[in-house]
N, CA and C atoms as a LAMMPS dump frame, in Angstrom:
ITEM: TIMESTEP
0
ITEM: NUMBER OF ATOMS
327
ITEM: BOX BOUNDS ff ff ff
-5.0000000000000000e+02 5.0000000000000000e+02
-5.0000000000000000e+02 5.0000000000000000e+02
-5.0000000000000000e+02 5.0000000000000000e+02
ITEM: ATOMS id mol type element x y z
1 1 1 N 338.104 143.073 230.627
2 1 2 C 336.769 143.46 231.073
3 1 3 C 336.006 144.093 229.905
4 2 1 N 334.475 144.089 229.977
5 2 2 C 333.634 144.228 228.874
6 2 3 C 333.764 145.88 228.929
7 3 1 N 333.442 146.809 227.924
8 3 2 C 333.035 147.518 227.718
9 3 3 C 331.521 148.328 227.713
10 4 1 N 330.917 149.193 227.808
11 4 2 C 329.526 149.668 227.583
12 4 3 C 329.806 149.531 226.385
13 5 1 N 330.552 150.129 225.104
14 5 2 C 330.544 149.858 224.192
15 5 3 C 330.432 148.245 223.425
16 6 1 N 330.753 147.489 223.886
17 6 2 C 331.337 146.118 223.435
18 6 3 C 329.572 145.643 223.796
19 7 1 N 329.275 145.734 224.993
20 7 2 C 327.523 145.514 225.327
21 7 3 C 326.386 146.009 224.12
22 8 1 N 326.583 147.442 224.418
23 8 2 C 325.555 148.129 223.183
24 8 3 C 325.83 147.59 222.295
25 9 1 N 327.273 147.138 221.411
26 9 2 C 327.35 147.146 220.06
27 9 3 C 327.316 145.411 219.709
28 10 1 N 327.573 144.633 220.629
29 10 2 C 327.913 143.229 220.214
30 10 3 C 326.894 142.017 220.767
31 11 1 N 327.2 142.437 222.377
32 11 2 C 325.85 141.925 222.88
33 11 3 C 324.024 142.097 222.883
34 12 1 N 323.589 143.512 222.727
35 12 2 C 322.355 143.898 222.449
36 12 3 C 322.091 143.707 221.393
37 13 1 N 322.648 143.719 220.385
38 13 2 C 322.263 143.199 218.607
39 13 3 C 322.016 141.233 218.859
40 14 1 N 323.019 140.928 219.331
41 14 2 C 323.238 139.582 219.989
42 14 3 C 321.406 138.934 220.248
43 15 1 N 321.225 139.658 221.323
44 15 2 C 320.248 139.2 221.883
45 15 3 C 318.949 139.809 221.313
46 16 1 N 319.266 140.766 220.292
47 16 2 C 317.571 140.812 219.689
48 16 3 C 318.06 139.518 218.324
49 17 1 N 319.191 138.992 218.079
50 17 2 C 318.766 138.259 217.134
51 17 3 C 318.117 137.06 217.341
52 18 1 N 318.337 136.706 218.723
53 18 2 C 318.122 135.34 219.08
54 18 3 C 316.5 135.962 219.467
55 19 1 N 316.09 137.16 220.512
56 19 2 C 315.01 137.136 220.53
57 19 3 C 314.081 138.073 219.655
58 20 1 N 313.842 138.238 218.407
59 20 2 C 313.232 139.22 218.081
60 20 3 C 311.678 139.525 219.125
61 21 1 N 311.157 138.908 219.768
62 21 2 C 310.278 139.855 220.603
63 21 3 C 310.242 140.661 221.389
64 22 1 N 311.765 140.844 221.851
65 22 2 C 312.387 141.507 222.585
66 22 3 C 312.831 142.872 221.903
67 23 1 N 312.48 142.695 220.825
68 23 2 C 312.557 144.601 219.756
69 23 3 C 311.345 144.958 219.845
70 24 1 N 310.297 144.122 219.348
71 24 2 C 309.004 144.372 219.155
72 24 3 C 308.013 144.297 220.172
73 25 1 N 308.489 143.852 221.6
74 25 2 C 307.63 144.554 223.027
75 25 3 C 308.664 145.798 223.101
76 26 1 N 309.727 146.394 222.78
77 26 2 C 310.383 147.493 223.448
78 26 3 C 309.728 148.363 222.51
79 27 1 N 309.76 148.49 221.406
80 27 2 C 309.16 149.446 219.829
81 27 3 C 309.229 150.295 220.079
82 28 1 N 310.478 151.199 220.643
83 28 2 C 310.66 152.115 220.687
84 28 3 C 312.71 152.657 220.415
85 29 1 N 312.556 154.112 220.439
86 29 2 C 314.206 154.585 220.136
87 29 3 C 314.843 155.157 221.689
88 30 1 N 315.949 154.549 221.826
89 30 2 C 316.096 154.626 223.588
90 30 3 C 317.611 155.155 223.103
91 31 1 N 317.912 156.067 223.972
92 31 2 C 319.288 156.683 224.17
93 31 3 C 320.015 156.174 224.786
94 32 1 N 321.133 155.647 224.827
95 32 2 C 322.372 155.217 225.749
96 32 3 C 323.598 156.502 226.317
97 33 1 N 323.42 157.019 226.827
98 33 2 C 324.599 158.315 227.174
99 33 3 C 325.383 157.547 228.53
100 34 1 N 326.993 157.052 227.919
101 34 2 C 327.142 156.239 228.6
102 34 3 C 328.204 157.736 229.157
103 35 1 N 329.011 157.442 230.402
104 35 2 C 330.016 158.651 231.095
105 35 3 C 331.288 158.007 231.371
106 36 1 N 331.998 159.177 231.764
107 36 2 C 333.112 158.054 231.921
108 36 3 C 334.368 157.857 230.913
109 37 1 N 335.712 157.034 231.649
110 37 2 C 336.218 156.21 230.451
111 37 3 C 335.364 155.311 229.184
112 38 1 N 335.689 155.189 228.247
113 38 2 C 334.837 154.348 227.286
114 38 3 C 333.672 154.88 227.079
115 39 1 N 333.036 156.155 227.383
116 39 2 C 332.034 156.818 227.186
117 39 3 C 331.427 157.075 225.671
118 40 1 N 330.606 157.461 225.802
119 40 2 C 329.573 157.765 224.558
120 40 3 C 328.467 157.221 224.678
121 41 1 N 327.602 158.04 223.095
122 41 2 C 326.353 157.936 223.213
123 41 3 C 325.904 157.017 222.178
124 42 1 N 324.912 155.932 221.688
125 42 2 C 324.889 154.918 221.035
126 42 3 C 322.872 155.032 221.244
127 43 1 N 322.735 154.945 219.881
128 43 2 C 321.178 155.199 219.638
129 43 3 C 320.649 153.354 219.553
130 44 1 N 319.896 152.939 220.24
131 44 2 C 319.044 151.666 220.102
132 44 3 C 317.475 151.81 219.332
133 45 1 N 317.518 151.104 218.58
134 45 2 C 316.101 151.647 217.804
135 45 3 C 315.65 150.566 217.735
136 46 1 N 314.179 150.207 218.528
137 46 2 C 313.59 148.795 218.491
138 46 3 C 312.42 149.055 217.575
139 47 1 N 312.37 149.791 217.035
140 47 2 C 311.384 149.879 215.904
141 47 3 C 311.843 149.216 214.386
142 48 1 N 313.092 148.972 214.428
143 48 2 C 313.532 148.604 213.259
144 48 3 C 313.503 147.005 213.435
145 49 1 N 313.563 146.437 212.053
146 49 2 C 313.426 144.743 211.795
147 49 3 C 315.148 144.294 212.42
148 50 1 N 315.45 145.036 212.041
149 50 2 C 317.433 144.581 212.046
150 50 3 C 318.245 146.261 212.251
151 51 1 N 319.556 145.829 212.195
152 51 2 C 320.426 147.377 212.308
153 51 3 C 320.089 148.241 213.362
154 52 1 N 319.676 147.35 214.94
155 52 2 C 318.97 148.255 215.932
156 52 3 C 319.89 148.983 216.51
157 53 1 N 321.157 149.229 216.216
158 53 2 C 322.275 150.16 217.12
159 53 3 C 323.402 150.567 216.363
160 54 1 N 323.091 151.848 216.765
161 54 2 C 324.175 153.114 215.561
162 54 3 C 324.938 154.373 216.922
163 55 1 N 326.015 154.028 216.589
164 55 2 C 326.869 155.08 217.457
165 55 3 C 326.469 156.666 217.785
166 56 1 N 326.379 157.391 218.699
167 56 2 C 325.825 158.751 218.13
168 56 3 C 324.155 158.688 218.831
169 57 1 N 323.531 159.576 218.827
170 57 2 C 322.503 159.858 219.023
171 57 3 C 321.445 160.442 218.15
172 58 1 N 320.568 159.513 217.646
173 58 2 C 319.895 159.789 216.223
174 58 3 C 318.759 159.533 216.562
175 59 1 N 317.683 160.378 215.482
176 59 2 C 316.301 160.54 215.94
177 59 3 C 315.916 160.879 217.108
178 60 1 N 314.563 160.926 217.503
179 60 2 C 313.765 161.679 218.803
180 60 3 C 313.685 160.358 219.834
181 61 1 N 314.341 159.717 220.485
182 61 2 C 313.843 158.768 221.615
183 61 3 C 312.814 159.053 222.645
184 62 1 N 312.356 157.811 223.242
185 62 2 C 311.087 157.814 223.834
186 62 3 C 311.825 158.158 225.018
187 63 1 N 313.534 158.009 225.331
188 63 2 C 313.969 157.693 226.832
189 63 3 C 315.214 157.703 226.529
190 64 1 N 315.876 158.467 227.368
191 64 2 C 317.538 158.324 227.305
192 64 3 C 317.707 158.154 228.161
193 65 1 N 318.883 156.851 228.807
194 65 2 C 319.875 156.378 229.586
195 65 3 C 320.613 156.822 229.971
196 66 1 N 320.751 157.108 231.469
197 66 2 C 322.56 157.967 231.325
198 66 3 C 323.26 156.943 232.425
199 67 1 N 324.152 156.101 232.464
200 67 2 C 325.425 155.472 233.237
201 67 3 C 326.381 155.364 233.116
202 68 1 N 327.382 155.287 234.317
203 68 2 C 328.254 155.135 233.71
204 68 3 C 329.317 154.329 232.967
205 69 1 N 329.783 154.097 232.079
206 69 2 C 330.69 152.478 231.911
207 69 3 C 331.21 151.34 232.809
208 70 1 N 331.126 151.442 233.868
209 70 2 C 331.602 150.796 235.216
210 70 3 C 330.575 150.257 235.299
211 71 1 N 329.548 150.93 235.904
212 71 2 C 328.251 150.832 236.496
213 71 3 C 327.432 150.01 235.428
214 72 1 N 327.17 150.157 234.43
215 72 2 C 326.489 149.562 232.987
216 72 3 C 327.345 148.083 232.95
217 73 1 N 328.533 148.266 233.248
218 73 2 C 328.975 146.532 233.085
219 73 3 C 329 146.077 234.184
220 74 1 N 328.654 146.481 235.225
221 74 2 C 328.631 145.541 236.525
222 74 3 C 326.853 145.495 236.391
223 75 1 N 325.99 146.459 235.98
224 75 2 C 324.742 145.454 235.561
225 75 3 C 324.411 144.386 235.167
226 76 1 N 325.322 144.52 233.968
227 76 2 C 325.455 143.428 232.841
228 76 3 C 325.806 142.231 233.185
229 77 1 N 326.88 142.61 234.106
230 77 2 C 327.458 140.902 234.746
231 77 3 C 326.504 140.724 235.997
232 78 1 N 325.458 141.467 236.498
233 78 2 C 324.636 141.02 237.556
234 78 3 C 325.429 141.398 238.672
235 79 1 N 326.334 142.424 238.794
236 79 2 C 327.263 142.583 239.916
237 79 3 C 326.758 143.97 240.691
238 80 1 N 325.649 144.367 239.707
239 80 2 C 325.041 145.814 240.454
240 80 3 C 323.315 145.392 239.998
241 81 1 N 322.487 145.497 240.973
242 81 2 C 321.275 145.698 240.817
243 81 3 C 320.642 146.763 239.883
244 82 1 N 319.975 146.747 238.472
245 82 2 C 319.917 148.22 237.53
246 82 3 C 318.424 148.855 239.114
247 83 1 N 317.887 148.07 239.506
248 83 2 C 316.908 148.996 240.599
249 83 3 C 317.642 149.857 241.776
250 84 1 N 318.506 149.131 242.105
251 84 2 C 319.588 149.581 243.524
252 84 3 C 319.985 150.899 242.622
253 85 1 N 320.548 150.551 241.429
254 85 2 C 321.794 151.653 240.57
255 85 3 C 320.2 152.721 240.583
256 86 1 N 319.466 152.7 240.182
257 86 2 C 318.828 154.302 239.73
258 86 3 C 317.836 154.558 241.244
259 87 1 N 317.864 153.641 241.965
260 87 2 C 317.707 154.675 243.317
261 87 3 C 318.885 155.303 243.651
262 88 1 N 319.962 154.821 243.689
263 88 2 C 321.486 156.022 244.03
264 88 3 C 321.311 157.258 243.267
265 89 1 N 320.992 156.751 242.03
266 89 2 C 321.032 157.953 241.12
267 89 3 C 322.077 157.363 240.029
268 90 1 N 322.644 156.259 240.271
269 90 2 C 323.66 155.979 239.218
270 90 3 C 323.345 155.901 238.131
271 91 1 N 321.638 155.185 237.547
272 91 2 C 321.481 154.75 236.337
273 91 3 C 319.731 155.701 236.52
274 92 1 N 320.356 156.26 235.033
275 92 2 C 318.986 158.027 234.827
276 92 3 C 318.153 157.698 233.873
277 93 1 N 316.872 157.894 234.16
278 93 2 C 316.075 157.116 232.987
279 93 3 C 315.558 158.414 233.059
280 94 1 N 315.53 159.342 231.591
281 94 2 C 314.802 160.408 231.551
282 94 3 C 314.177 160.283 230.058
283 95 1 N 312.733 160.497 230.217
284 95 2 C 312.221 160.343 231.189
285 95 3 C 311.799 158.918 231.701
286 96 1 N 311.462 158.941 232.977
287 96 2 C 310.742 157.899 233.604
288 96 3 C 309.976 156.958 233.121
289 97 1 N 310.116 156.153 231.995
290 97 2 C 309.136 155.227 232.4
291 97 3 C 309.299 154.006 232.561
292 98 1 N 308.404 153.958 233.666
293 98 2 C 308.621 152.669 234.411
294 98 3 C 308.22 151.197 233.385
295 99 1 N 307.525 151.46 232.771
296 99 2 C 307.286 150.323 231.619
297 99 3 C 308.414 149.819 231.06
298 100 1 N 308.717 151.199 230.227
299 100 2 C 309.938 150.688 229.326
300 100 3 C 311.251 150.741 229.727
301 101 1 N 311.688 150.751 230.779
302 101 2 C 312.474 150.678 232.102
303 101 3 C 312.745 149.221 231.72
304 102 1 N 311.352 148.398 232.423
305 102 2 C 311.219 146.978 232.826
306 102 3 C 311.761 145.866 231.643
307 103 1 N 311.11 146.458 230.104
308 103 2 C 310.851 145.624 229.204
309 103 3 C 312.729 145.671 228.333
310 104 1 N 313.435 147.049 228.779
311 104 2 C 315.071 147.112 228.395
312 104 3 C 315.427 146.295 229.197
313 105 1 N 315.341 146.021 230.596
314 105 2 C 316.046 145.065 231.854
315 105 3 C 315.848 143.767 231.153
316 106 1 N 314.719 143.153 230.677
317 106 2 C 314.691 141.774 230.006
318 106 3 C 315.468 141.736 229.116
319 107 1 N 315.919 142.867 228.355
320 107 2 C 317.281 143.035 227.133
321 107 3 C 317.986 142.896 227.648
322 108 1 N 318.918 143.844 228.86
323 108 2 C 320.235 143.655 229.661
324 108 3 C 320.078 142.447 230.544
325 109 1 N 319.004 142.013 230.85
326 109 2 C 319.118 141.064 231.901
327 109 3 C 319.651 139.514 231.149
């Protein structure tokens, strides 16, 4: 089974290479605070051309993530709704925004 780690680090680089518009509608630094087994925190920076994900939590983000590793890969495989998950409370977008909410889901989705 996939990891949150193995996602952030293999697949999300993955898919901004194939889509770079998908860095440059997000253009922003988003926090990942994953919980859990396999936990940690992993900085996404869509402001950059390339090198968008570094372990750790670096610079000021527009939005930090908090889920947990379970929950983050049953997104991933489409096995949890990310809308269902942060009405429970499972998946924490602080702060809120609903924009850049939408435009990360076209990344994970």
């Amino acid at each position: 089974m996939a990891s949150a780690q193995d996602i952030i680090e293999n697949d999300i680089p993955g898919v901004l290479k194939e889509k770079p518009e998908l860095a440059k509608d997000i253009n922003s630094v988003i926090h990942f605070n994953i919980t859990g087994d396999n936990g940690g925190t992993w900085t996404l920076d869509c402001t950059k051309s390339e090198g968008w994900v570094t372990k750790g939590a670096e610079g000021s983000p527009k939005m930090t993530v908090t889920v947990s590793n379970d929950d983050f890969v049953k997104i991933r495989a489409k096995q949890l709704n990310a809308q269902m998950a942060a009405m429970q409370g499972k998946l924490k977008f602080k702060p809120m925004d609903m924009g850049l909410a939408m435009k990360l889901a076209k990344l994970l989705g």
